[in-house]
N, C-alpha and C positions, 0 to 999 in steps of 0.2 A: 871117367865120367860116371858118374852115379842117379838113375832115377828117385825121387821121391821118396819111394819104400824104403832103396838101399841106406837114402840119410837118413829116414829116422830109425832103422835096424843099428846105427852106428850111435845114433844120440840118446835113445831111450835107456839105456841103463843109466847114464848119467842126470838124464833129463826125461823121469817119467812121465810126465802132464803134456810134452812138446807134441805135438798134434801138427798132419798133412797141411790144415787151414793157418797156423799159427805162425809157418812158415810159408805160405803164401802172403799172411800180411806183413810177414820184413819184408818179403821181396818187393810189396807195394809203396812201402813207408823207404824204399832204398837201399835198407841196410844189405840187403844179396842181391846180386842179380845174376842168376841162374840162364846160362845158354838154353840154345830152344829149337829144337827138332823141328822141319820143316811141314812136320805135322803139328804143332805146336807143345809138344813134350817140355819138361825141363831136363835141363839134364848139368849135374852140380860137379861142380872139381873140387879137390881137395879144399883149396881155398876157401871155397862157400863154406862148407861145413864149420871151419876152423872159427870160422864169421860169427856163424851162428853156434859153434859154441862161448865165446865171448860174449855173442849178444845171451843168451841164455845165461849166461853165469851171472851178469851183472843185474841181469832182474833179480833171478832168484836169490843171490849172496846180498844184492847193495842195493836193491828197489830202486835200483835208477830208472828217472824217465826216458823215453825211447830220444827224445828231443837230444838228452844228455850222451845217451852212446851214439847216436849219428854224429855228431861230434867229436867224438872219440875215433870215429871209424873214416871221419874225412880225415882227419888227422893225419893218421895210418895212411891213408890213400896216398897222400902229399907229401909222404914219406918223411913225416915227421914223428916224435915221441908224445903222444897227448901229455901235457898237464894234469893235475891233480886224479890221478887214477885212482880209484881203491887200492888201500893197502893190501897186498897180496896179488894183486893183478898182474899177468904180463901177456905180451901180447905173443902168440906166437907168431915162429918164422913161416910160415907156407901160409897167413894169412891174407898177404897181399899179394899178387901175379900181376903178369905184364896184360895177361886176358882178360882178368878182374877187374883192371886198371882202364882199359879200352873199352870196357862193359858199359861200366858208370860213364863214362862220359858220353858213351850213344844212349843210355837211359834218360841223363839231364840234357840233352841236347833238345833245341827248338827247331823245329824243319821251316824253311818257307815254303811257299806255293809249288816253285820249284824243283826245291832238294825233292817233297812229299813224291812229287810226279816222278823224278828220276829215279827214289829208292823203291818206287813201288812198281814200276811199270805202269803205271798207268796213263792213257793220254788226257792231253788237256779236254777235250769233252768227258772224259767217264770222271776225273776231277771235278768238274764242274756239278755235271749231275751227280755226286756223292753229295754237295754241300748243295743245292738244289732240295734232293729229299733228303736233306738231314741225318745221311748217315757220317758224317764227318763235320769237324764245326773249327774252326779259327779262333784258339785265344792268344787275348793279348798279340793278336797279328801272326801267331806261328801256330802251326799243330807239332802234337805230340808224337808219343810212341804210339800211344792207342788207335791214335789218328790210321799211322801208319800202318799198321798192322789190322785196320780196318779196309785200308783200300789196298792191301795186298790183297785180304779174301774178295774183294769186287771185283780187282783186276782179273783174279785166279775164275771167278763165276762168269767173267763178262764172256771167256773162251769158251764155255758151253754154252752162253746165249742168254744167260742171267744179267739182265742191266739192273742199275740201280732202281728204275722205277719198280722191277721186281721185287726187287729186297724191302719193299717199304713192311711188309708183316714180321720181319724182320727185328727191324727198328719198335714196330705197337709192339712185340711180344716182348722185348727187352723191358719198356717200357711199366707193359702189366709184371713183368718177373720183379721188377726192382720195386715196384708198389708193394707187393706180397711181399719180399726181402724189409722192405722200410717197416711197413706195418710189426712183422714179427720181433726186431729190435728195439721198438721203438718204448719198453721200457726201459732199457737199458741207455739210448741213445738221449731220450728228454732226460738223463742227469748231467748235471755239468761239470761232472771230475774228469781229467783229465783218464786216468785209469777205467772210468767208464765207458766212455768215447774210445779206447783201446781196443775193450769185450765188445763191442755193440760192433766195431766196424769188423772185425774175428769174427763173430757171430756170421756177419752178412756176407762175408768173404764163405765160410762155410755153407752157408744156404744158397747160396749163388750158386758155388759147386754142384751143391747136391741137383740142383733145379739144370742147370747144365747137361748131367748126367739121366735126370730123369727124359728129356727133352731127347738127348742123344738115343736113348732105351728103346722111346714112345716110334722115333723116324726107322729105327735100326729094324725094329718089329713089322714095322711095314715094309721095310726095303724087302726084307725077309720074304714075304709074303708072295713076292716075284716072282721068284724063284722055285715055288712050287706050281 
């Protein structure tokens, strides 16, 4: 397993512009999915990297759209030979795994009401109040990953005594972070290339980060403060 740094200390000679954010937005758009420390780390196998070296080559060498290598990469998934590759392309072997393979299909997976409760630990009232105050929402009849991994951290708060109606400043600060996020993009975002709409969601994947970390700094410096 490999943290963050380790993959881009391995991808940067090949791939000097590959940047922390840039592979957070494959991980978004599908193309990786990097395991995840119960602290919420990522943490990459061989596989990942091999991913995103493929995906990185086909930008840089072939300007392929991302729409075009997710295509490619389901392919591979299905264990099959994608069609019309770039000349010169091949896929490696340690691309695909059997973990890799079980990965994506808990990424695309829809939970019900149900599954969400049983994978999270959470009982049906702390379910209820998450979508009560809005920290978890029902599309198209299922929730997601985000879902999930939203009402892990409630489940995991509810033990010290954190309910949901707790968490609502929570929810407003997210809220005002992704205004500040949209606004700062939001040259980038009002063009309509598709390659625009790439940088602009990169961009706010970066700033997010950063605003995360600043946010994590701001609590840490206080906790800090205890202790003296």
């Amino acid at each position: 397993m490999f943290n963050i740094g380790e993959v881009l200390a391995q991808l940067t000679d090949d791939f000097p512009t590959v940047t922390a954010s840039k592979i957070r937005f494959y991980e978004e758009k599908g193309l990786i999915a990097p395991k995840r420390t119960a602290a919420g780390y990522r943490q990459f196998m061989d596989a990942d990297v091999e991913r995103l070296r493929f995906v990185l080559a086909l930008q840089r060498d072939h300007y392929l759209p991302l729409k075009v290598i997710r295509d490619y990469l389901d392919a591979i998934d299905r264990g099959e030979t994608p069609t019309n590759l770039p000349p010169g392309v091949t896929i490696a072997p340690r691309m695909v795994s059997d973990e890799l393979v079980q990965e994506f299909k808990r990424r695309s997976r829809r939970l019900t009401t149900e599954q969400l409760r049983a994978e999270s630990g959470a009982s049906t009232a702390l379910l209820e109040a998450m979508v009560s105050y809005g920290l978890i929402a029902e599309h198209n009849g299922c929730y997601d990953d985000h879902a999930l991994r939203v009402a892990r951290a409630c489940t995991e708060l509810a033990a010290h005594g954190l309910e949901p109606r707790h968490l609502r400043p929570f929810q407003a600060a997210a809220d005002r972070e992704f205004g500040l996020v949209e606004r700062a993009v939001s040259p980038l975002s009002s063009r309509r290339d598709a390659a625009s709409s790439a940088r602009a969601a990169e961009a706010a994947r970066e700033i997010a980060e950063l605003c995360l970390g600043l946010h994590s700094a701001l609590v840490h410096t206080r906790i800090a403060r205890m202790e003296t």
